[in-house]
Residue frames as a rotation matrix with the C-alpha (Angstrom) as fourth column:
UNK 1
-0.833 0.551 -0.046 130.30
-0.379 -0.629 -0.679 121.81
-0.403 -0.548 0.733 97.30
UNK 2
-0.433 0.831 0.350 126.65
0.798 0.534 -0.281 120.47
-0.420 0.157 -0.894 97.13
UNK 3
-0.959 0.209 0.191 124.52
0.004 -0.665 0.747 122.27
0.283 0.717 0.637 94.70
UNK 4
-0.411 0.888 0.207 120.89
-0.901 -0.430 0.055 124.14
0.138 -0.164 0.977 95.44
UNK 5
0.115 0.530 -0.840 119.55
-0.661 0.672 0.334 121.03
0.742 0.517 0.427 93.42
UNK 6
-0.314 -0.262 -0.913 121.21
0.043 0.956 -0.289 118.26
0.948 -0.130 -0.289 94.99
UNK 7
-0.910 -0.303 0.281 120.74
-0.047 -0.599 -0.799 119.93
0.411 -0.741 0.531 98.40
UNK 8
-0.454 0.872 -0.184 117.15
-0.868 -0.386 0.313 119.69
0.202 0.302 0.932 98.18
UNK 9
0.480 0.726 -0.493 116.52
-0.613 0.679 0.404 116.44
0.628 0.108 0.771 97.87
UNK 10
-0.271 -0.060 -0.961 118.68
-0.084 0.996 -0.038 115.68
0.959 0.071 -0.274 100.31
UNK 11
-0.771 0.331 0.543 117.25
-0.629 -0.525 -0.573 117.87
0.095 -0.784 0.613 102.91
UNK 12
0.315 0.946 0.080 113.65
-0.894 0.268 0.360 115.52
0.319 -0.185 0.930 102.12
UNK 13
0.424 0.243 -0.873 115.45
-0.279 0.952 0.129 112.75
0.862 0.188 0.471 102.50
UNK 14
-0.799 -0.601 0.009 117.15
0.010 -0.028 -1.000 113.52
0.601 -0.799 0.028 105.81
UNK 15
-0.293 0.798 0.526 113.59
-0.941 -0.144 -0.306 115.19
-0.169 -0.585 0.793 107.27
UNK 16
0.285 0.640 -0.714 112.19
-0.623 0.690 0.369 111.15
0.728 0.340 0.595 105.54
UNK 17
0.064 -0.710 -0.701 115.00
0.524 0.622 -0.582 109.09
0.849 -0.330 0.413 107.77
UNK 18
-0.837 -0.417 0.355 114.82
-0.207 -0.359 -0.910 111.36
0.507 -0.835 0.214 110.66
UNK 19
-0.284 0.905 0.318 110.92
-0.956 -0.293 -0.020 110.58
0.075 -0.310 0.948 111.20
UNK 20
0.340 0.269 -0.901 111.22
-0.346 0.927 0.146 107.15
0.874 0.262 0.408 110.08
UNK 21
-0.288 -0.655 -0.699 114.30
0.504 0.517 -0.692 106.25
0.814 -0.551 0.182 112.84
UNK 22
-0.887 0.048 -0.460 113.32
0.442 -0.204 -0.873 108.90
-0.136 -0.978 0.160 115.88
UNK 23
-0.028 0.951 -0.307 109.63
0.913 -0.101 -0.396 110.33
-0.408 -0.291 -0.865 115.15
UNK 24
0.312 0.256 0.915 107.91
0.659 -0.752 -0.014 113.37
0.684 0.608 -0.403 113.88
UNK 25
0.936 -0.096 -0.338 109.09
0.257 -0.469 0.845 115.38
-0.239 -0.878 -0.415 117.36
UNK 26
0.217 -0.972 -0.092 112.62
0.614 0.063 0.787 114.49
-0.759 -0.227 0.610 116.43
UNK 27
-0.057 -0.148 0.987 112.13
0.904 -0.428 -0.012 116.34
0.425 0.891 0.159 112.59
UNK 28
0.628 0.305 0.716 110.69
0.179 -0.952 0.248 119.17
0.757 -0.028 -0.653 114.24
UNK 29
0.750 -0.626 -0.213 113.68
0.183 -0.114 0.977 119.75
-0.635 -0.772 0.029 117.05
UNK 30
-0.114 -0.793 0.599 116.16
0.936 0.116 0.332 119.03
-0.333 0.598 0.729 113.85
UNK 31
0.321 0.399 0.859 114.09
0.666 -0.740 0.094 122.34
0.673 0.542 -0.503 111.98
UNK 32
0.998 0.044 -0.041 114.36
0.060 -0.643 0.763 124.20
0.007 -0.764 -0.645 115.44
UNK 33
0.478 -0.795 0.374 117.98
0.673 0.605 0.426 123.24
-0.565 0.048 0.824 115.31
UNK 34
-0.693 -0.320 0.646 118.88
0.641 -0.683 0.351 125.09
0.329 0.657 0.678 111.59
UNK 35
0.573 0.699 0.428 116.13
0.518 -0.714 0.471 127.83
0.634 -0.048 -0.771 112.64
UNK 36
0.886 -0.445 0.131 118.58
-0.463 -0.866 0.190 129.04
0.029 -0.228 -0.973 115.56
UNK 37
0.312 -0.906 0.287 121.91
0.240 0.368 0.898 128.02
-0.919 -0.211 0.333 114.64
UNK 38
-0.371 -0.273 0.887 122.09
0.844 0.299 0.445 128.02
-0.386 0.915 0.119 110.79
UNK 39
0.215 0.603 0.768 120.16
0.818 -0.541 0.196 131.68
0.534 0.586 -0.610 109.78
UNK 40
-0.391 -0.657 -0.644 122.07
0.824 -0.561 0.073 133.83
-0.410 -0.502 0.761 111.15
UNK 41
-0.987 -0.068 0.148 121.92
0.138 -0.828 0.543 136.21
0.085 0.556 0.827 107.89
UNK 42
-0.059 0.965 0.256 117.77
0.689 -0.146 0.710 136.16
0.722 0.218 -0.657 108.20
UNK 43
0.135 0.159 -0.978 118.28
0.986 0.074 0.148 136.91
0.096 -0.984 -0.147 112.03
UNK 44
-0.310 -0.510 -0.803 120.20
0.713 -0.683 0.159 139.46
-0.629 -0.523 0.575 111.65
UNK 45
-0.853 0.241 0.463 118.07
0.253 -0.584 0.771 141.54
0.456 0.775 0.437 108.73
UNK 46
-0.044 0.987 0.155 115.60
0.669 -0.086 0.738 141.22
0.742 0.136 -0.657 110.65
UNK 47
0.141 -0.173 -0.975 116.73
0.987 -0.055 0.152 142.52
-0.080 -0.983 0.163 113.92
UNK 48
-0.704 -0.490 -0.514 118.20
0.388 -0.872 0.299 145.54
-0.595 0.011 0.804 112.05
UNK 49
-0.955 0.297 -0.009 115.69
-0.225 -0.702 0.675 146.36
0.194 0.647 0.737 109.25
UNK 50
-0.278 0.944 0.179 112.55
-0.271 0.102 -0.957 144.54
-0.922 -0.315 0.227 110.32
UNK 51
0.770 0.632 0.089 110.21
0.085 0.037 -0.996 144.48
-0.633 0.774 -0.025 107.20
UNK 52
0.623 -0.415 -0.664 112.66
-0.722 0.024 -0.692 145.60
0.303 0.910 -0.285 104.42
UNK 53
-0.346 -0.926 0.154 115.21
-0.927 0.362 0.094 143.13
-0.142 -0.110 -0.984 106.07
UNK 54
-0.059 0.474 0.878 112.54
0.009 0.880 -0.475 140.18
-0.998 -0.020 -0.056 105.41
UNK 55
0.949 -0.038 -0.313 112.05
-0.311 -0.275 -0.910 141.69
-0.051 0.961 -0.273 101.65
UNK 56
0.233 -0.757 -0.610 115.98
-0.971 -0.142 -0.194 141.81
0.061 0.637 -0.768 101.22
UNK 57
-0.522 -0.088 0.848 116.20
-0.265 0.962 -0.063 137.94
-0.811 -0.257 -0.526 102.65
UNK 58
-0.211 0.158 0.965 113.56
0.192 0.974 -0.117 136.73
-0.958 0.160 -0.236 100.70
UNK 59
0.847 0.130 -0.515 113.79
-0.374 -0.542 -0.753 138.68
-0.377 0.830 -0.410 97.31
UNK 60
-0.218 -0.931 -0.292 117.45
-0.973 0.187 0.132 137.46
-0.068 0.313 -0.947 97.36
UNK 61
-0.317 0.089 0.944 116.53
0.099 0.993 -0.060 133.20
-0.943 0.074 -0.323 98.44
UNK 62
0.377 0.880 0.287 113.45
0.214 0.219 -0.952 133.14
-0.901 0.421 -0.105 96.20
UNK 63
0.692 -0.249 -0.678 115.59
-0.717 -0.351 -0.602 134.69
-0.088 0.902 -0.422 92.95
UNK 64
-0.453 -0.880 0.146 118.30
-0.862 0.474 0.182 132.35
-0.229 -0.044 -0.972 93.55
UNK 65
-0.292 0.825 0.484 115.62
-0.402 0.354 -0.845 129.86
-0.868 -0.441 0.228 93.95
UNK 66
-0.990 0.125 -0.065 114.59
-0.062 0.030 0.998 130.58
0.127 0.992 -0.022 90.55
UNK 67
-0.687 0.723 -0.079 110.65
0.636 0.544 -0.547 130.77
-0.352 -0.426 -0.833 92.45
UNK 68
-0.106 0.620 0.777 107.28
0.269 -0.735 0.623 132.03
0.957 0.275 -0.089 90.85
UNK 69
-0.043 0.436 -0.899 106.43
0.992 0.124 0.012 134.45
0.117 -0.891 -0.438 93.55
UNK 70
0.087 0.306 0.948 105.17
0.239 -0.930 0.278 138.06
0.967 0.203 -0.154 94.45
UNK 71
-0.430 -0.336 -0.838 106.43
0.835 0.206 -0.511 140.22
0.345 -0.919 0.192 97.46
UNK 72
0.380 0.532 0.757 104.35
0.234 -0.847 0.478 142.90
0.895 -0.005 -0.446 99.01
UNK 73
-0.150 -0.432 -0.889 106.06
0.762 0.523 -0.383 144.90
0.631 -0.735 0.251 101.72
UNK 74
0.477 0.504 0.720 104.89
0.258 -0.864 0.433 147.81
0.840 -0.020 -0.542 103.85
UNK 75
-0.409 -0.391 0.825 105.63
-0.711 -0.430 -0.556 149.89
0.572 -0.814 -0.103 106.96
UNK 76
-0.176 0.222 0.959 103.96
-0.785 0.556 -0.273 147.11
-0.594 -0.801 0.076 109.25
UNK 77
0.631 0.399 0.665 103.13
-0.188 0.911 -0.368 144.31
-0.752 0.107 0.650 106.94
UNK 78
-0.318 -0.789 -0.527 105.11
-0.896 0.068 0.439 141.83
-0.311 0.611 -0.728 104.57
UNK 79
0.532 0.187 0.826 103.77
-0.245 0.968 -0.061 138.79
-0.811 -0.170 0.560 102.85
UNK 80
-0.617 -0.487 -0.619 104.90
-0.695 -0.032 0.718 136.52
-0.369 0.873 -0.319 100.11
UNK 81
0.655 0.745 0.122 102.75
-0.543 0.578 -0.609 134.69
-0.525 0.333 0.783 97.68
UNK 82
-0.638 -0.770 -0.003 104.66
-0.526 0.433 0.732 131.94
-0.563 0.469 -0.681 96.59
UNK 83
0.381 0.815 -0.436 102.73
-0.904 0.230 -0.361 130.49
-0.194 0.532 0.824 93.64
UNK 84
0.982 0.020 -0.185 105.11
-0.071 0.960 -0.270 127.27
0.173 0.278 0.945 92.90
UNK 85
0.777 -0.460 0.430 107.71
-0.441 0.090 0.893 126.22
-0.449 -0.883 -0.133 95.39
UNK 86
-0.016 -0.975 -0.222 111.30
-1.000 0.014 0.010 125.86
-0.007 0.222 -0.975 94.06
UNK 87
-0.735 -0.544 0.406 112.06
-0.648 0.740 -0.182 122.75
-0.202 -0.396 -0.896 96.13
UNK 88
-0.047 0.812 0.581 108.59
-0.627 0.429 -0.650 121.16
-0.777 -0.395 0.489 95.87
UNK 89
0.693 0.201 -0.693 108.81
-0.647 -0.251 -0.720 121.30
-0.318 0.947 -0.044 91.95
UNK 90
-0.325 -0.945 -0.028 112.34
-0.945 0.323 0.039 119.74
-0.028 0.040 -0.999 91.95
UNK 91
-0.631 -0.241 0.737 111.49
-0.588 0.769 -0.252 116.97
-0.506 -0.592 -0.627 94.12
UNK 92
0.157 0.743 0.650 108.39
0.051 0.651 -0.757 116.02
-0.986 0.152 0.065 91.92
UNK 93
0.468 -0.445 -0.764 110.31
-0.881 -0.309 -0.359 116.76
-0.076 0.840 -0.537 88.62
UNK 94
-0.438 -0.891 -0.123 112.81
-0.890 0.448 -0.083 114.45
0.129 0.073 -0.989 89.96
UNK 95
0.111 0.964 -0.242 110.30
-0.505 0.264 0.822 111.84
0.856 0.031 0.516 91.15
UNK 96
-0.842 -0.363 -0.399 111.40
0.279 0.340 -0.898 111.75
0.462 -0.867 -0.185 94.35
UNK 97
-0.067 0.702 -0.709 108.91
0.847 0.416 0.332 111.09
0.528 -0.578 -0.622 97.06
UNK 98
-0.149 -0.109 0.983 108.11
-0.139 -0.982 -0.130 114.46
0.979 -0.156 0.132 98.79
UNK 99
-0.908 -0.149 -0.392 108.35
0.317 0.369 -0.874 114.10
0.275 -0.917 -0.288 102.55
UNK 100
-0.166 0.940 -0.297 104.83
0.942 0.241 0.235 114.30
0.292 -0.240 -0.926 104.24
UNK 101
0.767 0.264 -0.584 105.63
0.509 -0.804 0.306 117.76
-0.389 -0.533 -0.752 106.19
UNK 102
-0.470 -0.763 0.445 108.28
0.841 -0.539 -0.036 118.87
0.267 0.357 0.895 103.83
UNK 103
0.292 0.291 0.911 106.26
0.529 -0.843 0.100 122.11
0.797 0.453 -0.400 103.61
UNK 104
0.753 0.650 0.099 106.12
0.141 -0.306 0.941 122.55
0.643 -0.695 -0.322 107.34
UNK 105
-0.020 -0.988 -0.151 109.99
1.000 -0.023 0.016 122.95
-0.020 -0.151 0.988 107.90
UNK 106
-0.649 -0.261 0.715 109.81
0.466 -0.879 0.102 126.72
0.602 0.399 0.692 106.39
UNK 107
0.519 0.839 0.165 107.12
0.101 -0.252 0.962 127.58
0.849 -0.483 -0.215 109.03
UNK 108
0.653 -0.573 -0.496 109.33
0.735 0.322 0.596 126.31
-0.182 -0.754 0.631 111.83
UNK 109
-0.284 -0.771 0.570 112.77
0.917 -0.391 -0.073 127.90
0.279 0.502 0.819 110.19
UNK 110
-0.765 -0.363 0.531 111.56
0.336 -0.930 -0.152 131.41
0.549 0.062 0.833 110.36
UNK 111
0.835 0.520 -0.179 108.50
0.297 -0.152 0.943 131.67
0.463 -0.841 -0.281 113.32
UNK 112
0.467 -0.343 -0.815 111.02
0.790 0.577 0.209 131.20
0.398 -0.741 0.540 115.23
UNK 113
-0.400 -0.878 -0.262 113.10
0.867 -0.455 0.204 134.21
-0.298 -0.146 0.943 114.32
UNK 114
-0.596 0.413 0.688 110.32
0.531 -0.441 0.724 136.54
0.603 0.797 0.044 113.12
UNK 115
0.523 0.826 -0.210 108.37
0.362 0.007 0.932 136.40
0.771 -0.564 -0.295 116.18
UNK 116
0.189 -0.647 -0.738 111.22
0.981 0.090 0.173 137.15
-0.045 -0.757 0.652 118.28
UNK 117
-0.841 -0.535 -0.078 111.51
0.518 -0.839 0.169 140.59
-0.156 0.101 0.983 116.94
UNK 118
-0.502 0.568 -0.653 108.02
-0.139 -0.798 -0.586 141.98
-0.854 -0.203 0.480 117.52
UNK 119
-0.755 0.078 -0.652 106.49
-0.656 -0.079 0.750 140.41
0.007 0.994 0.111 114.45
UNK 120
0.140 0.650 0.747 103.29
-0.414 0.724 -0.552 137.95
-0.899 -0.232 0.371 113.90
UNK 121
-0.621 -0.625 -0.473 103.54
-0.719 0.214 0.661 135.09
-0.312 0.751 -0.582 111.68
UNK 122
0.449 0.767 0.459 101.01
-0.355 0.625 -0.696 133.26
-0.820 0.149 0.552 109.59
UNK 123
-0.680 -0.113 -0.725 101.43
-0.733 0.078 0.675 130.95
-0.020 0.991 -0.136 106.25
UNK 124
0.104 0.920 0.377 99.27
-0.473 0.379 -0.795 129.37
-0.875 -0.096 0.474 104.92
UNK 125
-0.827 -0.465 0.317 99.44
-0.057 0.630 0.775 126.16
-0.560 0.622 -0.547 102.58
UNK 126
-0.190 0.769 -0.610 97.51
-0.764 -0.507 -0.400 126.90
-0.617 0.390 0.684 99.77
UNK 127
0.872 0.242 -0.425 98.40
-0.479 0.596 -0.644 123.69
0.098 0.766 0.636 97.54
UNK 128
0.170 -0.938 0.302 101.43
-0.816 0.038 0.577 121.61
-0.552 -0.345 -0.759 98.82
UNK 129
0.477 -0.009 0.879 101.20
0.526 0.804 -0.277 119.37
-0.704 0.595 0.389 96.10
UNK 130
0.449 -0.291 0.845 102.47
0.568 -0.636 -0.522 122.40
0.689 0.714 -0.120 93.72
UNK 131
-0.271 -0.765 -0.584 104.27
0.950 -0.309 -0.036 124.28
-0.153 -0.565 0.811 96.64
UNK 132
-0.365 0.309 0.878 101.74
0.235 -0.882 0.409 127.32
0.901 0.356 0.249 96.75
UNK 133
0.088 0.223 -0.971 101.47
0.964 0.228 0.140 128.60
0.252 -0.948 -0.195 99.67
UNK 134
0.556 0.477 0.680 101.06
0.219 -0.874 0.434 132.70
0.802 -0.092 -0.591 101.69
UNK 135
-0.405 -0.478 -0.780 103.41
0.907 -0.100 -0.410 133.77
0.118 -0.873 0.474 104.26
UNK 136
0.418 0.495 0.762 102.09
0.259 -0.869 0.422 137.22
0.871 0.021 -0.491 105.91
UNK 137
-0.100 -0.353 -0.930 103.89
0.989 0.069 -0.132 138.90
0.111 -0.933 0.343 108.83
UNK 138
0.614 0.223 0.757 102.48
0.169 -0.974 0.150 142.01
0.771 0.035 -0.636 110.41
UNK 139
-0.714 -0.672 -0.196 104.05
0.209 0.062 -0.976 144.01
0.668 -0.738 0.096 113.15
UNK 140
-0.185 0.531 -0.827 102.55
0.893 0.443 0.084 143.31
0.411 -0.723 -0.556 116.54
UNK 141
0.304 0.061 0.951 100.65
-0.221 -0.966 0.133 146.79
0.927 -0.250 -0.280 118.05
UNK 142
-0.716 -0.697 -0.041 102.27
0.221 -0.170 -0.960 147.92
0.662 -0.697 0.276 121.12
């Protein structure tokens, strides 16, 4: 079994070789791709708990993770300040080249499935050189 670690870098280096051989279009289709096929367990917290099911997802990644980061969750709103990105850290620990849109995978990934359930979705890259960055999802008035 691949480990977290190893995993990581080779996720950038798939998203580096998919852009290089079929274009930035093709990375983003690949993201769409694991976004509905591969996240089942997000999908389905969310569908059933909404908000606390986005907390129990990303309270559980982000610890595993080992990420600095702060979750605020309410009856309509949920964001997460992530102050220094897990994977980002790694990849520039390791000096491995960080893919140009690495960040912009985790946007894809969970729009997809957030929005589908009655939910708006912003993030916002605060520093993607340090992997700080603002996710914020409110629910959508009726």
């Amino acid at each position: 079994m691949i480990s977290c670690t190893e995993f990581i870098a080779a996720y950038n280096e798939l998203f580096k070789f998919i852009d290089r051989r079929y274009g930035k279009k093709a990375v983003l289709k690949f993201w769409e791709g694991i976004s509905d096929n591969f996240l089942g367990n997000l999908e389905k917290l969310v569908r059933q708990k909404g908000i606390q099911g986005m907390k129990q997802y990303w309270r559980h990644t982000l610890a595993e993770e080992a990420a600095y980061y702060r979750i605020k969750a309410g009856k309509n709103k949920f964001k997460i300040e992530l102050a220094q990105c897990p994977s980002i850290g790694l990849l520039r620990k390791k000096k491995i080249k960080v893919y140009k849109d690495y960040c912009r995978h985790c946007d894809t990934l969970y729009r997809r499935i957030i929005e589908k359930y009655g939910f708006d979705y912003t993030i916002n890259y605060l520093d993607e050189k340090k992997g700080e960055c603002r996710l914020e999802v409110t629910r959508r008035q009726k």
